[in-house]
C-alpha positions as CSV (number, residue, x, y, z in Angstrom):
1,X,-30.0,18.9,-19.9
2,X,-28.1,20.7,-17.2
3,X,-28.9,21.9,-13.8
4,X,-27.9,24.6,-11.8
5,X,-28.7,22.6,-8.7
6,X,-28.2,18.8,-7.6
7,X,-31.5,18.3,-6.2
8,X,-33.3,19.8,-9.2
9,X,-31.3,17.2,-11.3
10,X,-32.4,14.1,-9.1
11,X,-35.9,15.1,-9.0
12,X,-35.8,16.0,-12.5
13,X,-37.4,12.4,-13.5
14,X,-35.0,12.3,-16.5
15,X,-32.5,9.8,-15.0
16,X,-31.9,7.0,-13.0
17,X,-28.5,6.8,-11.7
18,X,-26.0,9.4,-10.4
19,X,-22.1,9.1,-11.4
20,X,-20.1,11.1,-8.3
21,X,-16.6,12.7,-9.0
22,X,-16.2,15.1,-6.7
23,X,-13.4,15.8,-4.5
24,X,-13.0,12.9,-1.9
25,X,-14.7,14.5,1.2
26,X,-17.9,15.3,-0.9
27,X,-18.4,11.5,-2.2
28,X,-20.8,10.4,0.6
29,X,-22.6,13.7,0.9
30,X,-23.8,13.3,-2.7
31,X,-24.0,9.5,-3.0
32,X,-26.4,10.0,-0.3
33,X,-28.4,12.0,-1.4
34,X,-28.5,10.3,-4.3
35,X,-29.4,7.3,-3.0
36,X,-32.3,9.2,-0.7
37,X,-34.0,10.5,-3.8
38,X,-34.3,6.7,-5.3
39,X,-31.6,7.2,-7.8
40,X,-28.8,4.4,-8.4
41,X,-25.0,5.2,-7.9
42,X,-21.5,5.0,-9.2
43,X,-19.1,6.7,-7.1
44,X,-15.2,7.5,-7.2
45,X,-13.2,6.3,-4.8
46,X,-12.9,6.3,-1.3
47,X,-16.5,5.6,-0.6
48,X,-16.1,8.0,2.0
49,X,-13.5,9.0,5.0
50,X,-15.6,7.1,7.6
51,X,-15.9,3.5,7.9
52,X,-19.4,3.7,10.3
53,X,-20.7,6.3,7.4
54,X,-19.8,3.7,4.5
55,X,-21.4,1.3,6.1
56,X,-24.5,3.2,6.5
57,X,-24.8,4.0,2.8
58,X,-24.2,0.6,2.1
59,X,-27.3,-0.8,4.1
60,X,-29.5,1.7,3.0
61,X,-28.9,1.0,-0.6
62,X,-29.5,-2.9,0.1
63,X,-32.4,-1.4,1.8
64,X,-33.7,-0.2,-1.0
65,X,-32.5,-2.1,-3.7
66,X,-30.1,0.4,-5.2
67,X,-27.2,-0.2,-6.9
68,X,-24.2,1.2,-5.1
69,X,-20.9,0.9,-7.6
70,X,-17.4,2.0,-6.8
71,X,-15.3,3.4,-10.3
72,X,-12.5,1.0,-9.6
73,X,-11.8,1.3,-13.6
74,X,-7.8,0.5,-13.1
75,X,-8.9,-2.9,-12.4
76,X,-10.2,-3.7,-15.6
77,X,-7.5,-1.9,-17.8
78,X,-7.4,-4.4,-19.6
79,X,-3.0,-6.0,-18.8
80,X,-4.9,-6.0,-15.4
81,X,-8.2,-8.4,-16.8
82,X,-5.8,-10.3,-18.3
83,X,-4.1,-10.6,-15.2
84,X,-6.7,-11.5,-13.0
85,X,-8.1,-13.5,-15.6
86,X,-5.3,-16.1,-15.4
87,X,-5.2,-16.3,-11.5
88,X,-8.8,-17.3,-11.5
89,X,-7.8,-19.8,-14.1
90,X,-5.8,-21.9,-11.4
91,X,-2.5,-21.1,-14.0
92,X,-0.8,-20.4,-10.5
93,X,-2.3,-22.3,-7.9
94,X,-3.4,-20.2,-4.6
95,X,-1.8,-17.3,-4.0
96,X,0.3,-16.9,-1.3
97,X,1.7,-13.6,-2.0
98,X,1.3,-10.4,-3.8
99,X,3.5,-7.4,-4.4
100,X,2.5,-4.6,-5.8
101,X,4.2,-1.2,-6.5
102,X,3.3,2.4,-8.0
103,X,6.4,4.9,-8.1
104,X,5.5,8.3,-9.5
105,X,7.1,11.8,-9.7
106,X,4.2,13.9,-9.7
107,X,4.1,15.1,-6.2
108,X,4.3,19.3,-7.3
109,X,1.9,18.1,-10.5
110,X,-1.1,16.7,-9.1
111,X,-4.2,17.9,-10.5
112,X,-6.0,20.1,-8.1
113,X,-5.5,22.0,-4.9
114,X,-7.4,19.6,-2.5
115,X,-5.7,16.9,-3.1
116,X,-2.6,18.4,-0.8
117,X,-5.6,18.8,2.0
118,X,-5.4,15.8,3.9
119,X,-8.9,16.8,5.6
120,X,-10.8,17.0,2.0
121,X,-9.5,13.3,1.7
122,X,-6.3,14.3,-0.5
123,X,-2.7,12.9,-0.3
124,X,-1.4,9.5,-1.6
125,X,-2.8,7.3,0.9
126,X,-6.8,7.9,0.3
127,X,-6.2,8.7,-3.3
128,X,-3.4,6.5,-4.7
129,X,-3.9,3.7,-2.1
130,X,-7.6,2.9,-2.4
131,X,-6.5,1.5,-6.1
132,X,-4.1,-0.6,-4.7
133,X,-6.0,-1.7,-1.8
134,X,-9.2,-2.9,-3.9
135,X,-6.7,-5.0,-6.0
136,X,-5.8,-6.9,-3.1
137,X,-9.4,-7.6,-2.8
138,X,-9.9,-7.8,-6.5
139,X,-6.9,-10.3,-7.1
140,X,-7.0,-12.4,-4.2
141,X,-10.9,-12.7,-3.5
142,X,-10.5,-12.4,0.2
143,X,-11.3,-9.8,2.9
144,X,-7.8,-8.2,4.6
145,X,-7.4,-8.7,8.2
146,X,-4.4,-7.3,9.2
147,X,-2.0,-4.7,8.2
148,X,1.4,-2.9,9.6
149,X,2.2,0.4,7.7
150,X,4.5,3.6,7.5
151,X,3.7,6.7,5.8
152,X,5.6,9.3,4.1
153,X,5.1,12.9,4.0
154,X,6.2,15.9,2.5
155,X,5.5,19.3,3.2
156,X,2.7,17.7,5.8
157,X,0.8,15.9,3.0
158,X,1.3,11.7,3.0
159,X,3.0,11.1,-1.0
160,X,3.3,7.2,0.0
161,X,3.5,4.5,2.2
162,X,4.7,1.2,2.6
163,X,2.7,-1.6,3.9
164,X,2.2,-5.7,4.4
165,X,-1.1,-6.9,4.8
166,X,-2.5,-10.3,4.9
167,X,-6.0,-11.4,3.8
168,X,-8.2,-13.9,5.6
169,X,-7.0,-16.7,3.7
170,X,-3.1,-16.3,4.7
171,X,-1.8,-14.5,1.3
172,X,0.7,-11.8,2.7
173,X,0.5,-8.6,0.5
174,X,2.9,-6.0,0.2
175,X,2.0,-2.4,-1.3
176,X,4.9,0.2,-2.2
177,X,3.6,4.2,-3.4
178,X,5.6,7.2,-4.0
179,X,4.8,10.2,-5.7
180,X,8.1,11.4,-5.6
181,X,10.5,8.5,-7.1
182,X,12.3,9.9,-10.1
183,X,11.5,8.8,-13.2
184,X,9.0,8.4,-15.7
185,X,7.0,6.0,-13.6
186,X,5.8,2.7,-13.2
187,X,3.3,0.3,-11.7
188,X,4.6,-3.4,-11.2
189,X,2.1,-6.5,-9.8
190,X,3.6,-9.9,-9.0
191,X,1.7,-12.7,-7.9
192,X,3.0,-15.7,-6.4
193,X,1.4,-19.2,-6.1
194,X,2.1,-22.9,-5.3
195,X,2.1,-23.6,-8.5
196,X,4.7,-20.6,-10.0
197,X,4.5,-16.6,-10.4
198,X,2.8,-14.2,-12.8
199,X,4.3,-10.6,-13.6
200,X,3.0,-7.8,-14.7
201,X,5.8,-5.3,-15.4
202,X,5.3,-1.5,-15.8
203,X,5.1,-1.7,-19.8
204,X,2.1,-3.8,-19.0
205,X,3.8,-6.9,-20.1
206,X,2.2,-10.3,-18.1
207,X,4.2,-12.8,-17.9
208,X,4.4,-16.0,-16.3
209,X,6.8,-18.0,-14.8
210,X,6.5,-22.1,-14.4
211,X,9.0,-24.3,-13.6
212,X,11.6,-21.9,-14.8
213,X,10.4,-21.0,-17.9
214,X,8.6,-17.7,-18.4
215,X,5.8,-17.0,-20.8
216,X,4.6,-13.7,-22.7
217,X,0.5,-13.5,-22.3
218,X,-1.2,-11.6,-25.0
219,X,-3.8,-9.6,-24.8
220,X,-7.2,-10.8,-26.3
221,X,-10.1,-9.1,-27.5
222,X,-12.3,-9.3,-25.0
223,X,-9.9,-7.6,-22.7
224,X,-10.3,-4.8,-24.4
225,X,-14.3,-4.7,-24.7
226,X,-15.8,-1.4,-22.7
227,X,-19.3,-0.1,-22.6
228,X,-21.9,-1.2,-25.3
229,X,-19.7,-4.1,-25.8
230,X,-17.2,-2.0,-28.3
231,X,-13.8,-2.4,-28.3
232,X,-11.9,0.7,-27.1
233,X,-8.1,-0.1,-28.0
234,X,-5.3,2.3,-27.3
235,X,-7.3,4.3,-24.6
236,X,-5.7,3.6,-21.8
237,X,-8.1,5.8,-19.2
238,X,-11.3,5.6,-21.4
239,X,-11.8,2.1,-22.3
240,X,-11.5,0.6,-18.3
241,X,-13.6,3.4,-17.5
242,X,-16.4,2.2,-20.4
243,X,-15.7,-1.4,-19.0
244,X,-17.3,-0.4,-15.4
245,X,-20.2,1.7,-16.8
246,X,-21.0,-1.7,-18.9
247,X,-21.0,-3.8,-15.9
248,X,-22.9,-1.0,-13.5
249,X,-25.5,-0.7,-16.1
250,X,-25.8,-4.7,-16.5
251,X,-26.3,-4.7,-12.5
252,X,-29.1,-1.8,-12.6
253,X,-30.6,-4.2,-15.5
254,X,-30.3,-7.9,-14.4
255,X,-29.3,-7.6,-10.6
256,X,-26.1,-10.4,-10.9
257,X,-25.6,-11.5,-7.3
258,X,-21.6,-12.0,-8.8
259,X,-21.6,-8.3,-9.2
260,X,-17.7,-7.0,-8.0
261,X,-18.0,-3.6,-7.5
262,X,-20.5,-2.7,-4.8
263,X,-20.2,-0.8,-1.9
264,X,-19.7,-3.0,0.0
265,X,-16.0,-3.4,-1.5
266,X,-16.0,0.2,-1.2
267,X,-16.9,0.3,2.6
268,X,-13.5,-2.5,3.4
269,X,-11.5,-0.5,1.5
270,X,-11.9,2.7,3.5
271,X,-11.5,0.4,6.4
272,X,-7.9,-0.7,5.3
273,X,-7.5,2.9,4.3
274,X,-8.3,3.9,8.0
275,X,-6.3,1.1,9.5
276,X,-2.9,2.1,7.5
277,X,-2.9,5.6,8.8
278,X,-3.9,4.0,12.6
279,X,-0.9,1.6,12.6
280,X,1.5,4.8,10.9
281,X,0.6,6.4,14.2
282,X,0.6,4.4,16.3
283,X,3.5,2.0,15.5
284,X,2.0,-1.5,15.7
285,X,-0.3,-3.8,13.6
286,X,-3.7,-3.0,13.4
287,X,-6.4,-5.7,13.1
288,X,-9.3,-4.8,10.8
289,X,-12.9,-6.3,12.1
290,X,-15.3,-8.0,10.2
């Protein structure tokens, strides 16, 4: 079916949830409305460009007993499951730092026009940062409290930033971007524990590092394992993508109180989001409420 208006689609009575990928300034418009006509969501990131508006959505769907999902799918590509997979595994001990670092030369290249409008929610900071800001979340299992930060613009747009964070149980994170470092490109993640160091190096190698000997991790399976419970190998931007529709559609089925990509994540991130471009301006560390 298709629909030459939104609001004829959600009261069509043909479907239950809403998937929003709209530029970045239309996400809580439409999740909204969503949401108000009794329909379940899964929406791109940022959640929204207001943290008292994200906040909002995300009591009303607990309200109402809606599912509320953020597409974080780089999370679960699956180097990254593996990744996470062995942290939670105790390989390392606690973390007590993370780096993490995406390098692109794209700036000229990116994909539409509103994504050089910084008041439709574009530049690097709301659309590359939000991925790195939920893996902080994602990897360490902690709330962010803190953060100093410096942007970097071109032509008025942010392309990157630099900041160190630190979450509420003392792990100090570090986040690199640039969209304009020459070279094909790369995305690096280190971890470091009590008990050694795990790597994941931008041919999406994880390794890890234990009293001085390092270790190649393969790649299993079940990393690999997207929607319907298929394996999608080789599809690097389909198969984490077919990972989160899998888990959003198990949430809307069985209600798992361990689900990891509500709202709710979504609402902190914009927060951190917010805080980064407050402490760029104003030149100080910014402490984010609870």
């Amino acid at each position: 079916y298709t629909y030459d208006e939104y609001e004829d689609c959600l009261n069509s009575g043909m479907i239950d949830a809403v998937y929003i990928a709209l530029p970045n300034n239309m996400h809580l418009e439409y999740s909204v409305r969503a949401a108000r006509a009794g329909k379940h969501v899964l929406c791109e990131k940022p959640l929204a460009l207001s943290v008292e508006e994200s906040f909002e959505l995300v009591r009303y769907c607990s309200e109402k007993k809606l599912v509320g999902a953020m597409d974080y799918s780089f999370l679960y590509i699956p180097a990254r499951t593996l990744f996470k997979e062995l942290i939670d595994s105790g390989l390392i001990g606690d973390i007590h730092s993370l780096k993490m670092s995406f390098f692109r030369d794209d700036f000229d290249h990116w994909p539409r026009d509103w994504y050089y409008d910084p008041k439709l929610g574009g530049g690097a900071v709301v659309s590359t940062g939000s991925h790195l800001i939920s893996s902080v979340h994602h990897l360490t299992n902690h709330r962010i409290d803190w953060v100093d930060a410096t942007i970097t613009t071109k032509r008025e747009v942010d392309i990157g930033f630099n900041a160190i964070m630190q979450t509420s149980n003392g792990c100090v994170c570090t986040i690199e971007i640039s969209h304009c470092i020459a070279g094909p490109g790369r995305h690096v993640i280190e971890a470091n524990g009590e008990k050694g160091s795990l790597l994941l190096d931008h041919q999406s190698n994880v390794v890890s590092i234990l009293n001085g000997t390092s270790f190649t991790h393969s790649i299993l399976p079940h990393h690999q394992v997207g929607f319907g419970s298929r394996a999608w190998e080789g599809n690097f931007r389909l198969q984490p993508t077919a990972r989160v529709l899998e888990m959003v559609v198990s949430q809307i089925n069985f209600q798992s109180h361990e689900f990891k990509l509500g709202f709710d994540l979504g609402a902190d991130d914009v927060k951190v989001i917010n805080a980064i471009k407050k402490s760029h301006t104003e030149k100080r560390r910014i402490y984010i409420p609870t």
